[in-house]
N, CA, C and O of each residue as an XYZ file, in Angstrom:
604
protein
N      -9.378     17.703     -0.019
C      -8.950     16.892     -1.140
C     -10.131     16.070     -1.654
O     -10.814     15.375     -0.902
N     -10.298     16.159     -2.699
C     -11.516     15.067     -3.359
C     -10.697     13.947     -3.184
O      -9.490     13.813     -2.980
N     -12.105     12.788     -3.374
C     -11.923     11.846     -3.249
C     -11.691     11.153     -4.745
O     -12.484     11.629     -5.557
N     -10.795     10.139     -5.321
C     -10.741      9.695     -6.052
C     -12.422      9.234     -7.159
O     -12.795      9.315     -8.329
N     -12.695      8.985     -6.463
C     -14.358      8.239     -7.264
C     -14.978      9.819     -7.121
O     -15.350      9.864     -8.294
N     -15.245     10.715     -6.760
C     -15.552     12.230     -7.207
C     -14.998     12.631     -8.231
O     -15.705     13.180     -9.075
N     -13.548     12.478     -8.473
C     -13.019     12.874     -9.475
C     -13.293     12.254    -11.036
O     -13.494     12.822    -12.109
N     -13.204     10.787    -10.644
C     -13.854     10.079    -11.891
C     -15.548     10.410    -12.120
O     -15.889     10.587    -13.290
N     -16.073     10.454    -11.594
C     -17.282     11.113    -11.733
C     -17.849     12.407    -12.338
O     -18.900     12.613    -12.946
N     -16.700     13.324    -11.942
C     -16.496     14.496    -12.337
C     -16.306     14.577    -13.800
O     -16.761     15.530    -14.433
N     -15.560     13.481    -14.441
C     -15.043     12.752    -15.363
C     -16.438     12.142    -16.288
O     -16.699     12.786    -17.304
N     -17.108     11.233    -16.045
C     -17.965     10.610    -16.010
C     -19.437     11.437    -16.611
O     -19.857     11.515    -17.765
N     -20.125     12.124    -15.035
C     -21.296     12.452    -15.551
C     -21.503     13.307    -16.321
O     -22.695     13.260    -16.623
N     -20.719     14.526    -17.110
C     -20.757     15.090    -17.678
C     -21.411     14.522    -19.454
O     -22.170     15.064    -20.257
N     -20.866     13.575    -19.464
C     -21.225     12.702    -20.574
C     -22.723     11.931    -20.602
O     -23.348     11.524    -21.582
N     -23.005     11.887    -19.445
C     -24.050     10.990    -19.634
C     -25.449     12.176    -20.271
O     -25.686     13.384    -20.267
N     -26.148     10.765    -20.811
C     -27.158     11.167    -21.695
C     -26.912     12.007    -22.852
O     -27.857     12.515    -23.456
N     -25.146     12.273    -23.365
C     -24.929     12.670    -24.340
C     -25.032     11.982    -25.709
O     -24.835     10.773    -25.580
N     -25.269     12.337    -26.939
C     -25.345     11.652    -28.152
C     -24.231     10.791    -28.320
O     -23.053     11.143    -28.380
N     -24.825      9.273    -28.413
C     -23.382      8.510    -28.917
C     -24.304      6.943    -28.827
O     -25.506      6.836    -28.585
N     -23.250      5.747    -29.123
C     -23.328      4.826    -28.710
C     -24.059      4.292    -27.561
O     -24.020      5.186    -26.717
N     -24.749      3.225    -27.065
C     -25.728      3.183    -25.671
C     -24.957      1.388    -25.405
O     -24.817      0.547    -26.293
N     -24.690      1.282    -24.379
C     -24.837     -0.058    -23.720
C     -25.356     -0.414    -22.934
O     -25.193      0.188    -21.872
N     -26.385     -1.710    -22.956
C     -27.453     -2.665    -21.985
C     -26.362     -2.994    -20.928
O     -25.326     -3.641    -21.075
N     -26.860     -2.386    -19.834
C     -25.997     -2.987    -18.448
C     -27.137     -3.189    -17.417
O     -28.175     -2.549    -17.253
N     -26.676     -4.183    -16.824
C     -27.518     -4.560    -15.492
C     -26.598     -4.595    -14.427
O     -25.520     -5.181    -14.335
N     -27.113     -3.977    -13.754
C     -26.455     -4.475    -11.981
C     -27.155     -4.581    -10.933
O     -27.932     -3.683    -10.610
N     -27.008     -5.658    -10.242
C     -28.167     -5.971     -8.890
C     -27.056     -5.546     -7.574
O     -25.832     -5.636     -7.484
N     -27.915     -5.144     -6.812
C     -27.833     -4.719     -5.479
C     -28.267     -5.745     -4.656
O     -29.417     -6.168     -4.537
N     -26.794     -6.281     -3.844
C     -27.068     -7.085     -2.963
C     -28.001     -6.210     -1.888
O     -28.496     -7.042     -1.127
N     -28.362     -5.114     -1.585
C     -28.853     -4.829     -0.307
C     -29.300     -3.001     -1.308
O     -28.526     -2.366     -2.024
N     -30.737     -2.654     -0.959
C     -30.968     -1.605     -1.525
C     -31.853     -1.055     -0.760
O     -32.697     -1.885     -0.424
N     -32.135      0.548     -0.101
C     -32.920      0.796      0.489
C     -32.670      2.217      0.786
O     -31.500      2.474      1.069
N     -33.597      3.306      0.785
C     -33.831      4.248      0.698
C     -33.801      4.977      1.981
O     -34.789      4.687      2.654
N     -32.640      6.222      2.827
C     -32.684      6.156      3.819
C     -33.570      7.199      4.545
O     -33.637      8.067      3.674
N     -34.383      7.718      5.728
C     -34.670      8.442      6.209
C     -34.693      9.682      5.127
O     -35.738     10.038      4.584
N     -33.556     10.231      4.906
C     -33.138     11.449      4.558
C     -33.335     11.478      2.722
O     -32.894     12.420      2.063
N     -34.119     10.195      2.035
C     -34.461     10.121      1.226
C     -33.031      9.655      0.345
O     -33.308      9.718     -0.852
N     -32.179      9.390      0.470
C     -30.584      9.459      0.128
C     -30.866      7.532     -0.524
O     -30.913      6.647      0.331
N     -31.000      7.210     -1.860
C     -30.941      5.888     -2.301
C     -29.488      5.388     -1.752
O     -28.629      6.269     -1.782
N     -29.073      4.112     -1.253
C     -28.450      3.216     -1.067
C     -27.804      2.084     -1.697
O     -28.167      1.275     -0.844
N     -26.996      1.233     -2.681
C     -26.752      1.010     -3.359
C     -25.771      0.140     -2.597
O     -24.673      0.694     -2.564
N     -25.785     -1.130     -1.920
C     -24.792     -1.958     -1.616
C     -24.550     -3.070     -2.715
O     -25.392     -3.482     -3.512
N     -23.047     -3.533     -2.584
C     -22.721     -4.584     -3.313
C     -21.331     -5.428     -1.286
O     -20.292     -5.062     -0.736
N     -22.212     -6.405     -1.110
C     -21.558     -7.300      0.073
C     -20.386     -8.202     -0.779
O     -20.540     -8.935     -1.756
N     -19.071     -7.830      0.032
C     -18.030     -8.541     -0.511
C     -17.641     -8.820      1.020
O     -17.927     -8.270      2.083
N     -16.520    -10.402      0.492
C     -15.461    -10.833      1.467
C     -15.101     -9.487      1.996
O     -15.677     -8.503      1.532
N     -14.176     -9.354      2.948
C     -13.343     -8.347      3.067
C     -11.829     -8.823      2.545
O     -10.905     -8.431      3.258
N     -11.502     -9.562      1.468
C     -10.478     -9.730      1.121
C     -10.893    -10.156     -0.565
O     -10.645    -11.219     -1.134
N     -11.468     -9.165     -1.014
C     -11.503     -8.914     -2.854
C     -10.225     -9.413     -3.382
O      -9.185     -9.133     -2.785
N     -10.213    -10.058     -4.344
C      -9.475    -10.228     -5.427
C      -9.178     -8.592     -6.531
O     -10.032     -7.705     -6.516
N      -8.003     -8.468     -7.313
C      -7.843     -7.722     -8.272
C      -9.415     -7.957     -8.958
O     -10.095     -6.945     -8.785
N     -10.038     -8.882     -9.580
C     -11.419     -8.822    -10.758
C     -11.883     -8.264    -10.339
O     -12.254     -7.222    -10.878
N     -12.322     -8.726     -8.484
C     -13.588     -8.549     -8.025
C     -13.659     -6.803     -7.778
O     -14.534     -6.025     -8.157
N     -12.475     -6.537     -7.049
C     -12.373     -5.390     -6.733
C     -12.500     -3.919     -7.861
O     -12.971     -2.813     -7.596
N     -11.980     -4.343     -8.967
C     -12.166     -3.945    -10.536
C     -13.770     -3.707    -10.630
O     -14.312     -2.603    -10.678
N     -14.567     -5.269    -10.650
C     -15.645     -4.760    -11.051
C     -16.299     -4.128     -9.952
O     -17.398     -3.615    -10.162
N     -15.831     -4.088     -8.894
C     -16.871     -3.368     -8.191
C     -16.869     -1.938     -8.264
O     -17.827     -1.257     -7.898
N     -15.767     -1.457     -8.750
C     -15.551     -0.009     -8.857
C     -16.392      0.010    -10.234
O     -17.211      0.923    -10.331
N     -16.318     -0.601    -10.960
C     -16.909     -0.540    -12.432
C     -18.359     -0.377    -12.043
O     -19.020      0.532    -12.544
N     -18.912     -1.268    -11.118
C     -20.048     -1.437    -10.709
C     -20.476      0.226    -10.357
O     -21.240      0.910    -11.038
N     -19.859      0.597     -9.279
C     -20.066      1.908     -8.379
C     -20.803      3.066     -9.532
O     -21.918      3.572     -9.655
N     -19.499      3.144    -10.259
C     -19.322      4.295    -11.472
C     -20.830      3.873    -12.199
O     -21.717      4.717    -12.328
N     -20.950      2.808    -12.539
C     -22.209      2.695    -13.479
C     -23.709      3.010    -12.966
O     -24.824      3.150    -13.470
N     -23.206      3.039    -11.878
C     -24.988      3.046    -10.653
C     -25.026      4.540    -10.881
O     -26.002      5.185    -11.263
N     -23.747      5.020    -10.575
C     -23.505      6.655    -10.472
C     -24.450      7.573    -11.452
O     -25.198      8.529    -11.244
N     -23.958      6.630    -12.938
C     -23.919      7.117    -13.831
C     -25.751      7.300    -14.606
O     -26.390      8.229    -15.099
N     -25.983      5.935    -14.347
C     -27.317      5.437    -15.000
C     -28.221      6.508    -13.452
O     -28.860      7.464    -13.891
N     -28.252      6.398    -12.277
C     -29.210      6.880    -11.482
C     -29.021      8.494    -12.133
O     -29.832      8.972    -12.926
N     -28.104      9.039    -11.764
C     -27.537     10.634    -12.371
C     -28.868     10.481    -13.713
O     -30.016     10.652    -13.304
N     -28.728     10.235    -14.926
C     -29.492      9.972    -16.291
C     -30.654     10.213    -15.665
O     -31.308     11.168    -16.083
N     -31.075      9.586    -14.767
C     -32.320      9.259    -14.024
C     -32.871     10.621    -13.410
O     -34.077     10.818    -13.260
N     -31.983     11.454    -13.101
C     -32.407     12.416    -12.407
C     -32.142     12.434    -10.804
O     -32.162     13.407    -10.050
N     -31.872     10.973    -10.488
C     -31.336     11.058     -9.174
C     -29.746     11.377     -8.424
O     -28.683     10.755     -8.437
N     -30.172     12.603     -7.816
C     -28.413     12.981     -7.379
C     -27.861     12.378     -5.909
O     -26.698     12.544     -5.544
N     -28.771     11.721     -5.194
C     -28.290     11.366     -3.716
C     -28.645     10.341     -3.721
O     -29.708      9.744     -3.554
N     -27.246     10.045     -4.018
C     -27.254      7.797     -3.399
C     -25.689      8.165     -3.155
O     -24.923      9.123     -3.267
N     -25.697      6.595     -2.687
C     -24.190      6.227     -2.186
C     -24.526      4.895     -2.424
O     -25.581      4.307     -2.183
N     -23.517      4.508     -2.915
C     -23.526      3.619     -4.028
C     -21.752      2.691     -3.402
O     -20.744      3.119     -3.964
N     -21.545      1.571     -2.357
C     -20.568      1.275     -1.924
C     -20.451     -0.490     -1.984
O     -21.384     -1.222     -2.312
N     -19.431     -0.830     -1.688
C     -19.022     -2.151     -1.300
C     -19.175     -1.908      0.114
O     -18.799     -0.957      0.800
N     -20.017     -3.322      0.512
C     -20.338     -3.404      1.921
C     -19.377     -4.476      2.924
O     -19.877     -5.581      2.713
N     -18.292     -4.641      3.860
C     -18.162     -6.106      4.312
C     -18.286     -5.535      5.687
O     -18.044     -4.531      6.357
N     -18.902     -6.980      5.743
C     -19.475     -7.140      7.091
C     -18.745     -7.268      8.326
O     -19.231     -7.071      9.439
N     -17.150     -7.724      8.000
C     -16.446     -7.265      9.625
C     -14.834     -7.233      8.505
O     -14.596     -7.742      7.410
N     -14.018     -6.388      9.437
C     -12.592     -6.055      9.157
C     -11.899     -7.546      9.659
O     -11.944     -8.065     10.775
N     -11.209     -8.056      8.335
C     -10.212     -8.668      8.950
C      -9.006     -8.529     10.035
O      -8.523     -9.503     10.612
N      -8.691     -7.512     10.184
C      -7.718     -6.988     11.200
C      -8.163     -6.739     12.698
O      -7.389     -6.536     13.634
N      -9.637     -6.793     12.768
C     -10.434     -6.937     14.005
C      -9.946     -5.511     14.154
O      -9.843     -4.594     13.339
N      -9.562     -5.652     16.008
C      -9.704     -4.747     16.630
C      -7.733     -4.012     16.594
O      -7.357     -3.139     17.376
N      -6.850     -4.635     15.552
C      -5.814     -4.812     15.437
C      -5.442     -3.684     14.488
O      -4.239     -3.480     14.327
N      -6.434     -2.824     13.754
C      -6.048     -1.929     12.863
C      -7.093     -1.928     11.819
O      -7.948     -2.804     11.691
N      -6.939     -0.737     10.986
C      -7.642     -0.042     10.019
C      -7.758     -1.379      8.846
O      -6.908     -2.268      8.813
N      -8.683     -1.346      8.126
C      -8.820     -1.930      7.105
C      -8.200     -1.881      5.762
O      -8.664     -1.048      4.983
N      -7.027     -2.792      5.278
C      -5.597     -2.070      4.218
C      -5.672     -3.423      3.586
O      -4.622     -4.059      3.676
N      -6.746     -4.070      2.913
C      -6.175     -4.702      2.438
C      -6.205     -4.486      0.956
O      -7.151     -3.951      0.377
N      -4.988     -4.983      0.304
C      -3.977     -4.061     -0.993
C      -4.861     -4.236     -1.855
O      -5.495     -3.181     -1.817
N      -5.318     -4.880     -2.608
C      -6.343     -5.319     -4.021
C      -7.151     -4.138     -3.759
O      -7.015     -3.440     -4.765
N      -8.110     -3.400     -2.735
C      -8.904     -2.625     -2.911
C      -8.460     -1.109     -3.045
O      -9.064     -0.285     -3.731
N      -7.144     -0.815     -2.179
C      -6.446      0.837     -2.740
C      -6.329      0.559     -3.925
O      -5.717      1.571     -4.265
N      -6.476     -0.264     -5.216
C      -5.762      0.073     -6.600
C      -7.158      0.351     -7.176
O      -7.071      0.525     -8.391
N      -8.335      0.446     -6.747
C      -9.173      0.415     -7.392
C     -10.550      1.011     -6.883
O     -11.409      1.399     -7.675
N     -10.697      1.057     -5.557
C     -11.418      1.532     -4.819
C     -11.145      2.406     -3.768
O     -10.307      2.106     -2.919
N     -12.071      3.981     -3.717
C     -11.488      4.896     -2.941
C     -12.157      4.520     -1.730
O     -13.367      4.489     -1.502
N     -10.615      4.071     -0.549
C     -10.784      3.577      0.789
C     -12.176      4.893      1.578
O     -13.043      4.670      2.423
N     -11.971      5.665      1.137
C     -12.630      6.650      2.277
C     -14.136      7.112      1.330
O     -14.735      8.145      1.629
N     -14.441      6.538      0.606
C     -15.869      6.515     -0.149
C     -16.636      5.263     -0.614
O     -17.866      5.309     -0.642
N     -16.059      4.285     -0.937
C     -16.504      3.208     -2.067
C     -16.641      2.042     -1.432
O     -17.058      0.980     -1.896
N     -16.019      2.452      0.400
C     -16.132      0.638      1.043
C     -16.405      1.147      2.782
O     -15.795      2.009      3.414
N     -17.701      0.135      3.292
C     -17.835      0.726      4.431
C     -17.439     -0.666      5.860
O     -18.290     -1.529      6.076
N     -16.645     -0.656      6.337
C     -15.969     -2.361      6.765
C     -16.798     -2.290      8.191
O     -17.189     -1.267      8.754
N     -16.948     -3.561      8.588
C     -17.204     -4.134     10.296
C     -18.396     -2.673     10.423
O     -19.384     -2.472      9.716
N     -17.819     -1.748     11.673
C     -18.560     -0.803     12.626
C     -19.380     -0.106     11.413
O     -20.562      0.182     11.232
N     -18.432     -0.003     10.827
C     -19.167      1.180      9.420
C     -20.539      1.084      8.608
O     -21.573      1.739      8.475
N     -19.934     -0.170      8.111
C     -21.085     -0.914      7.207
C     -22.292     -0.878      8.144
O     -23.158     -0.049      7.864
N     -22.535     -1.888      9.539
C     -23.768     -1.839      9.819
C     -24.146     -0.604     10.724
O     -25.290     -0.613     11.180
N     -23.469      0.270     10.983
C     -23.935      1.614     11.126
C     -24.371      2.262     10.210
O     -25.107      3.234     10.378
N     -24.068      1.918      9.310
C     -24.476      2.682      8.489
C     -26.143      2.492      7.568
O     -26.867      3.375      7.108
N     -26.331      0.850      7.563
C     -27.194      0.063      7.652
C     -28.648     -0.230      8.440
O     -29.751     -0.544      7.993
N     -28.142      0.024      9.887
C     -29.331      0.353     10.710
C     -29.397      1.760     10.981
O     -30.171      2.008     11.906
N     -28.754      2.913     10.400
C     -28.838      4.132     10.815
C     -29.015      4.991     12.234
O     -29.572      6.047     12.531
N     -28.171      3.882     13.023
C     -27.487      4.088     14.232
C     -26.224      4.126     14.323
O     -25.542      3.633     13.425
N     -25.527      4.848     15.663
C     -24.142      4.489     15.928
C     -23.922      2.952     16.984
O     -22.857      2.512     17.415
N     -25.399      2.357     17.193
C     -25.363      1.586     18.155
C     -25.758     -0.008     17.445
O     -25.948     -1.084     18.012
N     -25.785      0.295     16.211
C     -26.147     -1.111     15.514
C     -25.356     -2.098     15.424
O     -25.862     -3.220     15.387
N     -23.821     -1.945     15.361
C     -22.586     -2.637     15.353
C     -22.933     -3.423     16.737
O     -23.290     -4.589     16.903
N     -22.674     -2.241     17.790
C     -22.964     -3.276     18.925
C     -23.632     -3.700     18.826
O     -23.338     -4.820     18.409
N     -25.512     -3.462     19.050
C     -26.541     -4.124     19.310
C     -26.521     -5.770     18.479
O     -27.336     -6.620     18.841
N     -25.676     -6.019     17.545
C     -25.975     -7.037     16.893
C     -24.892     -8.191     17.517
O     -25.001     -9.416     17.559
N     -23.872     -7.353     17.956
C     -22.946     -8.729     18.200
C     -23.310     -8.860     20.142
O     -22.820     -9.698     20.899
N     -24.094     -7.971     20.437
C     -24.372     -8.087     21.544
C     -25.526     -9.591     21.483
O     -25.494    -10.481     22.333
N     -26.299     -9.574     20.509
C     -27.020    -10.472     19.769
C     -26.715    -11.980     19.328
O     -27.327    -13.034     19.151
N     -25.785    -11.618     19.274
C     -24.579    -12.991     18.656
C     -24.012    -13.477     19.922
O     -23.921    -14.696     20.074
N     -23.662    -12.767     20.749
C     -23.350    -12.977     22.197
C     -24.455    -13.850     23.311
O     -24.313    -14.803     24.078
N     -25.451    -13.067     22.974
C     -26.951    -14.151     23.955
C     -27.087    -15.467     23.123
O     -27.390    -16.562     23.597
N     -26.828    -15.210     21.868
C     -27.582    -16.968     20.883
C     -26.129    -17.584     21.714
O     -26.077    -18.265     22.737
N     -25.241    -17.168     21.027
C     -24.008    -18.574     21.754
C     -24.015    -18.665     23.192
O     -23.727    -19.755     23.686
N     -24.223    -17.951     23.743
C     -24.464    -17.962     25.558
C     -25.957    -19.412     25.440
O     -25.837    -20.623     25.629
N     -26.801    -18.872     25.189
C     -28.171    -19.574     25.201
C     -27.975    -20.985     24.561
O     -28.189    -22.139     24.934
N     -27.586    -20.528     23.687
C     -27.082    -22.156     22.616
C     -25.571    -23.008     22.780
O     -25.265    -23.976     22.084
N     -24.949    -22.576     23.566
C     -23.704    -23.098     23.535
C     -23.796    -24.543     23.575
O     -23.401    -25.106     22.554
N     -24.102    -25.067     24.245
C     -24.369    -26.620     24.132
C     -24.723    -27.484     23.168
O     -24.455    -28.686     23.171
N     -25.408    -26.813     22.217
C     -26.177    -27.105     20.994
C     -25.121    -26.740     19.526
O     -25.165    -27.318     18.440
N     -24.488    -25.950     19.814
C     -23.474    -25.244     19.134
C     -22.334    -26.254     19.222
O     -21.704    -26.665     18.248
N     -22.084    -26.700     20.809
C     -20.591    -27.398     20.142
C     -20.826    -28.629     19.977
O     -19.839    -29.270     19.616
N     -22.256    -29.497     20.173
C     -22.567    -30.368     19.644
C     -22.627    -30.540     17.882
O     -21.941    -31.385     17.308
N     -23.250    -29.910     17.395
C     -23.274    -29.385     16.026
C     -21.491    -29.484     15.514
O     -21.164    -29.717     14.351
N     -20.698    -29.300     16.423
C     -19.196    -29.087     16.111
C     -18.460    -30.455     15.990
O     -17.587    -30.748     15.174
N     -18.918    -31.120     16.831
C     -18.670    -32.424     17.224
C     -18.029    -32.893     18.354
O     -17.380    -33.936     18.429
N     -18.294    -31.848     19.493
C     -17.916    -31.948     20.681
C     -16.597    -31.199     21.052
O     -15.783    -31.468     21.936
N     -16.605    -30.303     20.242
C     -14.889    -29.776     20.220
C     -14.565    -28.979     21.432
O     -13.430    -28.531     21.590
């Protein structure tokens, strides 16, 4: 089954660089970087709990990177919303509703394990980092709940 954002695309690039009308668009990349396999990268870092706008423009966002790199001549990027951990933890899949109306769950958003696997181009980066987060509060704890106010 294609994925929804393939299909609009499908939709999409056919048009580009065709005769017509032109619009000035900009979009910045919270996080951009070119991987091993030469494959451009294209993050935009959200909450993991988007609003209807946000979630809107980010698909708007996606499609336009798609569209303008394609023009460009470039065919391999991935072009996604990045968040940095699942609200549902270790409690279940990542569902939260604002992003199925607008963003295809299984292309357009990479949550918690995903995202920074996908990021350090390991399967071991997820861990290695909160293993990381684990020694600073071990090492710092004292300093930490001082900072808190003794809590």
């Amino acid at each position: 089954m294609r994925s929804l954002t393939t299909s609009e695309l499908g939709l999409i690039l056919p048009g580009v660089g065709s005769p017509g009308p032109r619009e000035q668009i900009q979009e910045k990349d919270d996080v951009f970087f070119t991987s091993v396999e030469g494959i451009e990268n294209h993050v935009e870092i959200k909450t993991p709990k988007p609003n209807y706008d946000q979630a809107r423009s980010s698909k708007r966002r996606i499609l336009r990177i798609h569209a303008v790199r394609h023009a460009a001549g470039v065919n391999q990027l991935e072009v996604f919303v990045g968040m940095p951990y699942n609200p549902n933890g270790l409690l279940g899949e990542y569902q939260w509703p604002t992003t199925k109306y607008f963003l295809d769950l299984g292309r357009d958003i990479k949550v918690g394990r995903e995202f920074w696997n996908h990021i350090g181009n390991s399967a071991d980066t997820y861990d290695e980092i909160l293993e990381c987060f684990m020694t600073v509060a071990s090492n710092r704890r004292s300093e930490l709940v001082a900072l808190l106010g003794g809590v």
